[in-house]
N, C-alpha and C positions, 0 to 999 in steps of 0.2 A: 435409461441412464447411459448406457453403451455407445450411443451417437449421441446422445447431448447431456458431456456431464456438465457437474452442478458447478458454478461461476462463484468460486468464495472471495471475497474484497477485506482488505481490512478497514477501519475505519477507529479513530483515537479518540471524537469527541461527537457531540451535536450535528457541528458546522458539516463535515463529513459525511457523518451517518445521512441527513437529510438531503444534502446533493446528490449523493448518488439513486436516490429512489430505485426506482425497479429496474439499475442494470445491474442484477447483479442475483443468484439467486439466492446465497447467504452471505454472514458479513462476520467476522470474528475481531473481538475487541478485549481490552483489562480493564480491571479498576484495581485502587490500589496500588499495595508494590507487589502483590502475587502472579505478573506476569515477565515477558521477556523484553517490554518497554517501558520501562521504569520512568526515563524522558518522554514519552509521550505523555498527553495533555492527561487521556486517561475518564474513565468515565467514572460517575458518583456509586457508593454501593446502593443507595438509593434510587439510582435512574435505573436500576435492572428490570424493574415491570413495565416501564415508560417505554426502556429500548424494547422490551418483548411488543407492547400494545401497538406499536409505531410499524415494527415490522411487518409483525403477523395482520396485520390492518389492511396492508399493501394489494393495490387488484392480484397482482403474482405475491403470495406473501414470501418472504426473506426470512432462511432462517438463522438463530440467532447463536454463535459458539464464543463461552467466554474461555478464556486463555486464562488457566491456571498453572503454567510451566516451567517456575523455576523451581529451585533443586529449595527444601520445604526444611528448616528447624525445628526441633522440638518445642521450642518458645513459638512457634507460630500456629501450632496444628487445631487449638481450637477456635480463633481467630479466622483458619483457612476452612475447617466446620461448618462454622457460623456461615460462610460467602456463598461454600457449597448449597449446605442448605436453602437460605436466600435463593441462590438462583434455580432452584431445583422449583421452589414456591411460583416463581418468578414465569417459570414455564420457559427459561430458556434451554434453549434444543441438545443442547452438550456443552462439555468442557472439554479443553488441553490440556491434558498434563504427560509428563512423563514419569514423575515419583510418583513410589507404588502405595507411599501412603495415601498420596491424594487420591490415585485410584482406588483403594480401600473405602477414600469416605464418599465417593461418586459412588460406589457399588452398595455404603450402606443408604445413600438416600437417594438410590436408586432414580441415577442422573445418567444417560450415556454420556460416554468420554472418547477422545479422541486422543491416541497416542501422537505424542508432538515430535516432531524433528530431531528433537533434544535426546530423545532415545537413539537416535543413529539406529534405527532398521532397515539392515542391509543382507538382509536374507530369509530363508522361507519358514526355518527352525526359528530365530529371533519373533517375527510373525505371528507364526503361528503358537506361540508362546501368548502372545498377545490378545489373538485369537481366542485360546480356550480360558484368558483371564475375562472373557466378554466383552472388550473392544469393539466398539459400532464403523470403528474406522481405525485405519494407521496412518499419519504422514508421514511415507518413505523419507530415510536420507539423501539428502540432497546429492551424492556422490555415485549415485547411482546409474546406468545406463540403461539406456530405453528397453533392449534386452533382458537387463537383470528384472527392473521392474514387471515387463512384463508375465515373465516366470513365476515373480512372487504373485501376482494379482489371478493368473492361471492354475496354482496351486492352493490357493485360500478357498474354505468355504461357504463364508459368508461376512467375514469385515469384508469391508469398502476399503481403498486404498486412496490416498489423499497425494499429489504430486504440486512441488513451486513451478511455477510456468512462466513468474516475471516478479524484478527486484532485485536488493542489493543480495550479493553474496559473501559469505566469511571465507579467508581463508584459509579456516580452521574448519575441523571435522562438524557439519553440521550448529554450527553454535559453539562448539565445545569448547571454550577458551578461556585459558586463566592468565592471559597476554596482558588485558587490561588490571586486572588483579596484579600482577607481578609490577608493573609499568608504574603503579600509584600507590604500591603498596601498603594494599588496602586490598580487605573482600570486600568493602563495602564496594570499590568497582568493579566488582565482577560481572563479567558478560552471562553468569552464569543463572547469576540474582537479576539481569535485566539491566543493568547498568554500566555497559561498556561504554569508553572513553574514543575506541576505533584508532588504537594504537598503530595498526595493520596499514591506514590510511598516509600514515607520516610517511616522510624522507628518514630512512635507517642507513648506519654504517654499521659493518660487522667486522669487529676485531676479536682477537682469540688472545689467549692467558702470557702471550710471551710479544703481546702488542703487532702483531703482523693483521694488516688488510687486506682483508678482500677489497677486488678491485672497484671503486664506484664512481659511477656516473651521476650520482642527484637525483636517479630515476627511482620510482616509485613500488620496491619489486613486492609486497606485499598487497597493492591495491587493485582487489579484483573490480573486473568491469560486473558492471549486471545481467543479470539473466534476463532473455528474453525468447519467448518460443513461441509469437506468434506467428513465424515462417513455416510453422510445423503444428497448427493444429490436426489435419489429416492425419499423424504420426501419433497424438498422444490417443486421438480419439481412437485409433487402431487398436493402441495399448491394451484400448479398454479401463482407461483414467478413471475412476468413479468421481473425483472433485481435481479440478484448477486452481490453484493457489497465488493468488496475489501477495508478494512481500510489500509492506511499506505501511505500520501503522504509525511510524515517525512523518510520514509525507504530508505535505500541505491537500487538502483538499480537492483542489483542482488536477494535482498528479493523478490521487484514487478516483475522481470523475472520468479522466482522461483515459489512463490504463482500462479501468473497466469497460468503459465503453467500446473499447478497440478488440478487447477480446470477447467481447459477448456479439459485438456484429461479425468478428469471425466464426464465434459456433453458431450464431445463426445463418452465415453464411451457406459455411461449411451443412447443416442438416437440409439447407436450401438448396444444396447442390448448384450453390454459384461463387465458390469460393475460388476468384482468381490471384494472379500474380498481380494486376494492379491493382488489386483491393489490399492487397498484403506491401503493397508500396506504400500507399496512403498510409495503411496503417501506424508502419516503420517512422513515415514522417513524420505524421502525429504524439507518437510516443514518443520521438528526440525533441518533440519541441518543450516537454516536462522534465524533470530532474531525472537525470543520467548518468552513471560515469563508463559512457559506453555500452556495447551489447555484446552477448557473446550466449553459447549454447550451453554451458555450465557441462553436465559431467555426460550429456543426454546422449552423444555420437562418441568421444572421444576424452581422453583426461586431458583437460585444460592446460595450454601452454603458457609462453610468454608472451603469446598475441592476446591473449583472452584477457591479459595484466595493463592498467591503465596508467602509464609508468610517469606520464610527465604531470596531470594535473590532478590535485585533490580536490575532490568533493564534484561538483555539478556540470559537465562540459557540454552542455545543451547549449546551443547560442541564442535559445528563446527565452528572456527575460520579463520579470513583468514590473512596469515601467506606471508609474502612479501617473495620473490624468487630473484628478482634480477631487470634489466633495462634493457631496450633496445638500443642497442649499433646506430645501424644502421637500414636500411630495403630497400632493391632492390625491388620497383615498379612490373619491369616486369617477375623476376623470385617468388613475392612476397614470399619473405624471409627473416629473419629478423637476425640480428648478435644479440645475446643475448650474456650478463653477467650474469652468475649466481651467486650470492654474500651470498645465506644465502639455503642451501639445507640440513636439515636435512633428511628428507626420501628422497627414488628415485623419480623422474619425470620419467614419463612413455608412451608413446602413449596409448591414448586416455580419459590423463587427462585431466579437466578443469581449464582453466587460467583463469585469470580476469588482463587487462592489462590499468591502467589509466595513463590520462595525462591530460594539462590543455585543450586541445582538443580533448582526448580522451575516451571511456570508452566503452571497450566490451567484452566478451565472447568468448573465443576462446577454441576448442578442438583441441588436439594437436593430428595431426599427421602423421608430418613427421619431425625427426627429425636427424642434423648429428651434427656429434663429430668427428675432426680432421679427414676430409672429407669421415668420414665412417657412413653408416646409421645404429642408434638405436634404441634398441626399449625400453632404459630407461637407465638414466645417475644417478648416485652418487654420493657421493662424504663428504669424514669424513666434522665433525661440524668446523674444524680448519685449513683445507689446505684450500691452494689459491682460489680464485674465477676462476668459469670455464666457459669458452668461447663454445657457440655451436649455431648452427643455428636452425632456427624453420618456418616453412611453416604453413604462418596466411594468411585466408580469406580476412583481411583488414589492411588498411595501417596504420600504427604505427606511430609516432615518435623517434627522441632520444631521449633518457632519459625518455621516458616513462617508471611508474613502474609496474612491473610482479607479483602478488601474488596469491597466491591459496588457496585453502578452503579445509581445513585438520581437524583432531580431535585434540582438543586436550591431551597431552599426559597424564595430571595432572585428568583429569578427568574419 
């Protein structure tokens, strides 16, 4: 585990879970409202054996952690029982939590758990607190530096230590925030229950009791950029990381295909001993072409300045957008080909672009390539912004529906 630790992804639904297949060597998800993504799509309490059988199935199996971490009511404890239990049957691998009740009922049904972020552990005393509660792992707080971490992980022994390596960040201590709570006054938004509104994210003006402002620009001084550490695999594997943390189980599918991909051929790089700077370029590009708001090292060298803050734009400043192409007409089974429409084609489609083909049962990734146009094979079709929609067939790995929609991940042009 010392040179190649374990690659945890998150994942919100189906569509998700099954794209990423085997990059990834575990995957952490909720169901319900008992976790810290409340807007996420969220999985059934019933698909807990489904998501175990799917995993554990896999040639490398995936193991399975469900997110039980928000802060827990008396009105909800046997409710929260009941899930424990369930997933304990269920044979998934552990849970999150940070309240001690839930870890109570993980220890009476004898489920390993995983301390969550939510606990803020930021030292070896906190730890090892944790440690002789029987904790199979900690995820350190995010504020932590690569130093402190490693002290703590050198001083434990025998939890695992769990670190974020890529995703959004709060500006608050680890999650800790009752911003959104105060902002809608309402717990029901609390970031705390899973439900933040991302108050943090807006344009703020700061005036005091006697009406005097601070001075402001429009700029954005609360919206942290995201974490990103794949320029420093080398450094965490040093640590002695025992698990890699992906944040994002609000992301579209295609981001948690994307992200994971880029850091599991970095630690397989990296154990290959061919881990270069332009592999780590590529990579960098690839991950700005998914939802972003920026990159930055989080707490890992240094505490985060005003450069690491994304001051002018909210929400996504990736200028790779994905840009709908058309539907799917039909699809023949045994020649697995599919009758497309193309309805909106500014640039060429080409062999061996990437597609991205959704439906209300659908959702996957495809490289194109084979493709015909009035029963002649191309190797990339046009066609001006104003004539008709164009009819052509396309040879896809997996079966499709109709009226499934077609779109791709292009630049855009404005930027």
């Amino acid at each position: 585990m010392n040179n190649h630790p374990e690659l945890l992804a998150p994942v919100q639904d189906w569509n998700s879970l099954k794209l990423i297949g085997s990059l990834t060597d575990a995957v952490y998800f909720g169901v319900k409202e008992y976790n810290m993504r409340l807007k996420a799509k969220n999985f059934e309490q019933n698909d807990l054996k489904k998501i175990v059988e799917f995993c554990h199935s896999q040639e490398s199996p995936i193991k399975t952690y469900l997110t039980t971490n928000i802060i827990i009511y008396d009105s909800e404890l046997q409710d929260l029982e009941n899930l424990i239990s369930e997933a304990k049957d269920a044979g998934i691998d552990a849970i999150i939590t940070h309240d001690l009740a839930t870890i109570q009922i993980a220890k009476r049904n004898n489920i390993d758990f995983h301390i969550s972020t939510q606990a803020n552990v930021s030292n070896i005393e906190s730890a090892r607190f944790y440690e002789e509660l029987g904790a199979e792992r900690i995820i350190l707080a995010r504020e932590l530096s690569l130093k402190q971490i490693k002290l703590i992980k050198h001083l434990l022994n025998n939890t695992k230590i769990e670190c974020f390596v890529h995703g959004s960040m709060c500006t608050s201590i680890s999650g800790r925030c009752y911003f959104s709570a105060t902002v809608c006054d309402s717990e029901e938004y609390s970031a705390n229950r899973g439900n933040c509104v991302q108050p943090c994210r807006r344009e703020w003006r700061v005036i005091d009791d006697e009406s005097n402002e601070f001075i402001y620009d429009g700029q954005m001084f609360l919206n942290t950029k995201d974490l990103c550490m794949i320029e420093y695999i080398p450094e965490l594997i040093d640590a002695k990381i025992d698990a890699l943390k992906i944040e994002g189980r609000m992301k579209d599918p295609v981001y948690i295909k994307t992200v994971a991909e880029c850091y599991k051929e970095a630690l397989d790089s990296f154990h290959d001993k061919n881990y270069t700077k332009e592999k780590v370029s590529n990579w960098l590009e690839r991950l700005s072409r998914v939802f972003n708001r920026g990159f930055h090292t989080g707490f890992y060298f240094h505490r985060p300045t005003i450069e690491d803050i994304e001051l002018e734009k909210r929400g996504n400043i990736s200028p790779y957008k994905k840009h709908y192409l058309g539907k799917i007409l039909s699809y023949d089974e045994i020649s697995k080909s599919a009758n497309v429409l193309l309805e909106s084609l500014d640039d060429p489609l080409k062999l061996g672009d990437e597609i991205i083909i959704t439906g209300p049962t659908t959702y996957m990734i495809e490289i194109i390539r084979k493709m015909i146009y009035k029963g002649e094979k191309v190797k990339s079709i046009a066609r001006k912004r104003y004539s008709n929609p164009v009819r052509i067939n396309l040879r896809l790995n997996n079966e499709v529906m109709p009226n499934d929609k077609i779109y791709i991940l292009s630049k855009n042009s404005k930027v």
